[in-house]
C-alpha positions as semicolon CSV with decimal commas, in nm:
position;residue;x (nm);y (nm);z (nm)
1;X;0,000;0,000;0,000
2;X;0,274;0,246;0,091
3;X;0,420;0,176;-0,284
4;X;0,073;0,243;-0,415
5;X;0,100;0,564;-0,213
6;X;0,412;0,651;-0,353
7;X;0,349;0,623;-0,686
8;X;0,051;0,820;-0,707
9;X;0,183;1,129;-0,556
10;X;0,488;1,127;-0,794
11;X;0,257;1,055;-1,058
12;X;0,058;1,330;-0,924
13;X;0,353;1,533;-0,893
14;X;0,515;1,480;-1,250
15;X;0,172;1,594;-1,424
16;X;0,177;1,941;-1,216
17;X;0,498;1,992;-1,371
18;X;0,439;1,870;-1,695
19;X;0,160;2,188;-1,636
20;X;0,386;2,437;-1,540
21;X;0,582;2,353;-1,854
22;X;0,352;2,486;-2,044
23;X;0,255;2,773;-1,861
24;X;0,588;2,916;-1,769
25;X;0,783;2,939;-2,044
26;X;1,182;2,961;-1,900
27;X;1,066;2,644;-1,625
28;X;1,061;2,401;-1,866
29;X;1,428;2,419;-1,885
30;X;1,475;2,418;-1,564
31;X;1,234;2,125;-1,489
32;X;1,428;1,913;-1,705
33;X;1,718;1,988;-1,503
34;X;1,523;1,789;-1,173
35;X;1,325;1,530;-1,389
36;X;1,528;1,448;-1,663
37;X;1,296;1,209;-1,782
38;X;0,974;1,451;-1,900
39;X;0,946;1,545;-2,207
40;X;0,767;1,821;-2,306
41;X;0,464;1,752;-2,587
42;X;0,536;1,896;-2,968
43;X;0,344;2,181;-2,942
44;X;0,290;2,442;-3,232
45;X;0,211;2,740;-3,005
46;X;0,375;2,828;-2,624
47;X;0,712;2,839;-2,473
48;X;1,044;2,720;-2,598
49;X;1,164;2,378;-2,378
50;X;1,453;2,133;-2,361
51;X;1,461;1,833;-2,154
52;X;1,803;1,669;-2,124
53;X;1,789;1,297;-2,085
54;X;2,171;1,208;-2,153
55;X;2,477;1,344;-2,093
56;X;2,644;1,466;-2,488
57;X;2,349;1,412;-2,619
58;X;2,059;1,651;-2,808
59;X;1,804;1,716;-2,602
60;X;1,383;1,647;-2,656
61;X;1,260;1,964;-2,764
62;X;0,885;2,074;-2,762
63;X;0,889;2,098;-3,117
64;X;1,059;1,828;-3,362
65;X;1,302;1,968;-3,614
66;X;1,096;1,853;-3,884
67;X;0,826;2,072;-3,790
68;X;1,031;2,340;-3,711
69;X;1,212;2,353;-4,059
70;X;0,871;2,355;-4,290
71;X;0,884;2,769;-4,127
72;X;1,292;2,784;-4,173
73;X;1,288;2,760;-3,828
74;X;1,570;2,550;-3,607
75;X;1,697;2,495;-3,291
76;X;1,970;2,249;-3,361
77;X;2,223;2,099;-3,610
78;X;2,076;1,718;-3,667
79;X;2,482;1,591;-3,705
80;X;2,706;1,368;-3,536
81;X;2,981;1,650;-3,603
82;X;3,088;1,791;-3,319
83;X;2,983;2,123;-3,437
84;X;2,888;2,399;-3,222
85;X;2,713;2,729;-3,318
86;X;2,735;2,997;-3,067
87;X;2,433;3,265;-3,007
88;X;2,382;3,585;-2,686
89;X;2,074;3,734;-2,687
90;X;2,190;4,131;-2,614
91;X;1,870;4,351;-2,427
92;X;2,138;4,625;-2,320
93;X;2,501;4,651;-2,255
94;X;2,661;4,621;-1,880
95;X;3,047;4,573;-1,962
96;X;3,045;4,232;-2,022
97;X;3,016;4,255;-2,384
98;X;3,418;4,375;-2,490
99;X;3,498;4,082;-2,294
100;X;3,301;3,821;-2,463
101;X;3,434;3,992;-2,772
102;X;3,803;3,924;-2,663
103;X;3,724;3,549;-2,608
104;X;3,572;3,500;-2,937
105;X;3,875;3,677;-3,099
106;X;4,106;3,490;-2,959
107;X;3,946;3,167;-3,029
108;X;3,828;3,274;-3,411
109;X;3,469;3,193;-3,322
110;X;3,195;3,249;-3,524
111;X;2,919;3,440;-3,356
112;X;2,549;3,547;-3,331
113;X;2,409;3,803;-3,161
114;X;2,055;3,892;-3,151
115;X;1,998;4,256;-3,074
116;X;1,708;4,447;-2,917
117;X;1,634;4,847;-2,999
118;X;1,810;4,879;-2,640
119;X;2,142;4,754;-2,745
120;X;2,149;4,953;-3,094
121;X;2,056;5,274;-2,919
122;X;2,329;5,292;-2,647
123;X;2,602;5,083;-2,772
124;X;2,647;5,153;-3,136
125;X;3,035;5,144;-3,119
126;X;3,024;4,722;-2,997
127;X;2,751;4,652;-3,257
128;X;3,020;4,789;-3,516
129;X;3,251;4,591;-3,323
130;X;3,066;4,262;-3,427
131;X;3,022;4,326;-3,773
132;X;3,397;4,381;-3,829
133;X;3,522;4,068;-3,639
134;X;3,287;3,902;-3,874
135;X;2,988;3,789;-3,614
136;X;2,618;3,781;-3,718
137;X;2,386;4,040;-3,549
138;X;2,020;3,918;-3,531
139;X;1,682;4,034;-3,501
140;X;1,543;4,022;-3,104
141;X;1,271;4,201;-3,201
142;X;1,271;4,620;-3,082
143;X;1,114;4,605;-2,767
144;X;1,187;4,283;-2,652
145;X;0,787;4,188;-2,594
146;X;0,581;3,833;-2,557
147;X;0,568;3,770;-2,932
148;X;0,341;3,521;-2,907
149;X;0,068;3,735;-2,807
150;X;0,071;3,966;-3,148
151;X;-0,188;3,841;-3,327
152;X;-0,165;4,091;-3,680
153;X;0,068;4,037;-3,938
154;X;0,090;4,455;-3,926
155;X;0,201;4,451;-3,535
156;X;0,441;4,158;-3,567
157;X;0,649;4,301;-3,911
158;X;0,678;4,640;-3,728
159;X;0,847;4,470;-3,461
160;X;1,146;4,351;-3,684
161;X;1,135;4,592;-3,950
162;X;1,212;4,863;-3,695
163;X;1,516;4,733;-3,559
164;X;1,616;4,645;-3,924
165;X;1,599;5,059;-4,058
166;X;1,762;5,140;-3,674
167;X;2,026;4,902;-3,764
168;X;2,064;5,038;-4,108
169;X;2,085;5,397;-3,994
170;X;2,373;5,311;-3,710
171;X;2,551;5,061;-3,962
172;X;2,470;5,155;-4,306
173;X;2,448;4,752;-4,336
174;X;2,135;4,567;-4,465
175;X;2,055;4,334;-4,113
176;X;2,048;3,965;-4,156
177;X;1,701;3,810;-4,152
178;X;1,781;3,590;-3,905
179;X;1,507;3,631;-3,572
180;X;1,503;3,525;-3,201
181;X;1,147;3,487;-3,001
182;X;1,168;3,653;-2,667
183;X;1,173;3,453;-2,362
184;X;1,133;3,173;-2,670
185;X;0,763;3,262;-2,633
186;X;0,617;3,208;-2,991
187;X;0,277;3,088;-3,186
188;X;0,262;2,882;-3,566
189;X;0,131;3,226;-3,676
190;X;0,457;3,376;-3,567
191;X;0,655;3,168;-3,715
192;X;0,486;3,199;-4,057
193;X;0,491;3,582;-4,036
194;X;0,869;3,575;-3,978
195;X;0,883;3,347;-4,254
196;X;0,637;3,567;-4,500
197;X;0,897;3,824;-4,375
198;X;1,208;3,638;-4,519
199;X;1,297;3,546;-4,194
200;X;1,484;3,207;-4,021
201;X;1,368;3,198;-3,698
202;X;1,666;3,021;-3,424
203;X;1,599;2,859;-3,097
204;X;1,851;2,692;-2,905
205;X;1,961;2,354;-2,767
206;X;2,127;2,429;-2,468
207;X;2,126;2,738;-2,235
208;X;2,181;2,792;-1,882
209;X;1,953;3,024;-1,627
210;X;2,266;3,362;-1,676
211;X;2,028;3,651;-1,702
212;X;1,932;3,793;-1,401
213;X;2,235;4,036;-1,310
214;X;2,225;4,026;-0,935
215;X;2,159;3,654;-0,895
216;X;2,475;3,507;-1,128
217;X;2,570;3,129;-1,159
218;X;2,905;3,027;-1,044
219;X;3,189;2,937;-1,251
220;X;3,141;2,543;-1,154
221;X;2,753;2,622;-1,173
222;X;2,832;2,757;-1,554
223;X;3,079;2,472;-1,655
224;X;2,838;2,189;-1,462
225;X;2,551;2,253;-1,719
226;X;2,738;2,397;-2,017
227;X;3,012;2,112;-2,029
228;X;2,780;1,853;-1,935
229;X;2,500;1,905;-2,204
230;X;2,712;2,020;-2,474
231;X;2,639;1,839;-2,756
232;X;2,711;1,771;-3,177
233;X;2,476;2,000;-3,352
234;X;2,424;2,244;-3,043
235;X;2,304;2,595;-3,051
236;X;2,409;2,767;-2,742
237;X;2,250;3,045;-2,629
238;X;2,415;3,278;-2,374
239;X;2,336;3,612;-2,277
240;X;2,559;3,892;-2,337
241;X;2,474;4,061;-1,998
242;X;2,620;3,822;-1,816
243;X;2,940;3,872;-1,592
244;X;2,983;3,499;-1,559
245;X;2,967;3,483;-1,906
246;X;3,228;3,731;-1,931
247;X;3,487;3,603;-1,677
248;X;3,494;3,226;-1,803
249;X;3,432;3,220;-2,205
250;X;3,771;3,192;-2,287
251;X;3,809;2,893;-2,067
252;X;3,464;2,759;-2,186
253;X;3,607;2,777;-2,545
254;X;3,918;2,653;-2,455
255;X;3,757;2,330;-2,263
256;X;3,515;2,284;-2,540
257;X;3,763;2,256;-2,812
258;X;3,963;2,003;-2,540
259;X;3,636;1,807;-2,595
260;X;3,651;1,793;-3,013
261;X;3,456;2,072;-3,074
262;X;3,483;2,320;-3,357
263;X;3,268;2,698;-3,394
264;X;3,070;2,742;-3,678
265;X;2,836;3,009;-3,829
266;X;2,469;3,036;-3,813
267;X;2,522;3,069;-4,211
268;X;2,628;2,702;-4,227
269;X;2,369;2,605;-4,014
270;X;2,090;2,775;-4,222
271;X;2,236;2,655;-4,543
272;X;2,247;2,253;-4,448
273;X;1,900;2,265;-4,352
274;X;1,739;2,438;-4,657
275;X;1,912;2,161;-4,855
276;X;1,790;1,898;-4,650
C-alpha cells in the first residue's frame, strides 16, 4: 500500500509539472534539469523547452526539427559532427560585452548576436565591433515583448522591420534576416509571419539560467551545465549581460575545443538545412 502511495503522488507530482511547462515558459528548462525524464509535448504554439535525458546528447525539444524547418525555423544541427554554433541574446550593454568579444577573438569563433532596440541605441560602437570581427547580429525584435501574443501580421512586421531601418541607420548595413522569439515565447502564426517576412527563426539547444544580473551562476555552476549538455549539432544560447559569461568564455572555449569541438556560423547552419 505504501508503494501504491508513492506512486501516485509522484505521478501526481510529474503531471503538475508537466503543467507548469507549459505555462511558464523559462521552467521548462529548468524542470528538465530535476526530472530528466519529462518530455515536453510537440506543441505548435507556447514556450520554448529542452529536456536533457543524456549526458552529450541533443536534447527532446517541444517541437521536432521537422516541424520546425517547414517555417525555416531550427533549434539544432541534426549531425554527429561535433559542431557547435554559438548565439547571446543582447537587451542592453553592462560591460560584459568587450569581454566576450576578446574570447571570441582569440578563439576565431563564429558568432550570433541577436539585438534588441536597447542595445542599438546605447552601444552603437560594440555593434560595429561585431560586424567587423565578422559575427552575425540578429533580429530580437525592438522592444523585446511576448511575441506570441501579437496576433496581426501589421504589429508583428513592425516589430522587426524597426530594428532592421535602426540598424541600417547606425551601420549603413542591410541586417540579416535571421530572428530570435523573446523569452522563446512564440505561436505557428509567428513563425509563418517571420517566414512571409524572409525570416529564419533560431531557438537553441542548450542554455543555462545567466540573465538575471544580481543573482549570477558560479563558474562550476556555468561549466556543470554547459560542459555537461554540450552536444554535436548544439546551438548555445548565452546572454551577453552576463558577468559569468564574461569572466569564463575563454576557458569555456578553450575546454570545449579540449572536448573535439569546432565553432561554426549560423550561415552554415541555415544553409544545411534548406538543402535537406
Amino acid at each position: 500500500m505504501k508503494n501504491v502511495s508513492f506512486y501516485i503522488k509522484k505521478t501526481v507530482e510529474l503531471v503538475f509539472l508537466a503543467a507548469l511547462c507549459f505555462c511558464l515558459g523559462d521552467s521548462a528548462a529548468r524542470i528538465g534539469e530535476h526530472y530528466p525524464f519529462i518530455t515536453v509535448s510537440a506543441s505548435a504554439d507556447g514556450n520554448w523547452g529542452l529536456s536533457f535525458q543524456q549526458e552529450g546528447k541533443p536534447p527532446v525539444a517541444n517541437a521536432t526539427a521537422d516541424y520546425l524547418r517547414q517555417f525555416n525555423a531550427y533549434y539544432a544541427d541534426q549531425t554527429e559532427e561535433k559542431v557547435i554554433y554559438l548565439t547571446f541574446d543582447a537587451g542592453y550593454e553592462n560591460g560584459n560585452t568587450a569581454a566576450i568579444l576578446d574570447a571570441l577573438k582569440k578563439h576565431q569563433a563564429p558568432a550570433a548576436f541577436f539585438l534588441v532596440g536597447n542595445y542599438l541605441e546605447t552601444s552603437p560602437d560594440l555593434v560595429k565591433r561585431m560586424i567587423s570581427e565578422g559575427h552575425t547580429v540578429g533580429n530580437h525584435t525592438y522592444h523585446h515583448p511576448d511575441m506570441s501574443k501579437i496576433s496581426t501580421a501589421q504589429s508583428f512586421s513592425k516589430e522587426l522591420k524597426d530594428l532592421e531601418d535602426l540598424y541600417r541607420q547606425t551601420t549603413g548595413q542591410t541586417m540579416k534576416r535571421y530572428y530570435r522569439p523573446p523569452q522563446g515565447k512564440y505561436s505557428e502564426s509567428n513563425l509563418k509571419m517571420a517566414k512571409e517576412l524572409g525570416y529564419s527563426t533560431f531557438f537553441w539547444s542548450l542554455a543555462y539560467v545567466d540573465w538575471y544580473e544580481d543573482r549570477q551562476p558560479t563558474k562550476e555552476e556555468a561549466f556543470k551545465k554547459l560542459l555537461g549538455r554540450i552536444h554535436p549539432g548544439a546551438v548555445v544560447l548565452l546572454h551577453s549581460t552576463s558577468k559569468t559569461n564574461g569572466e569564463i568564455l575563454d576557458e569555456l572555449l578553450t575546454k570545449w575545443e579540449e572536448m573535439g569541438y569546432r565553432f561554426a556560423p549560423l550561415d552554415d547552419l541555415a544553409a544545411k538545412q534548406t538543402v535537406r
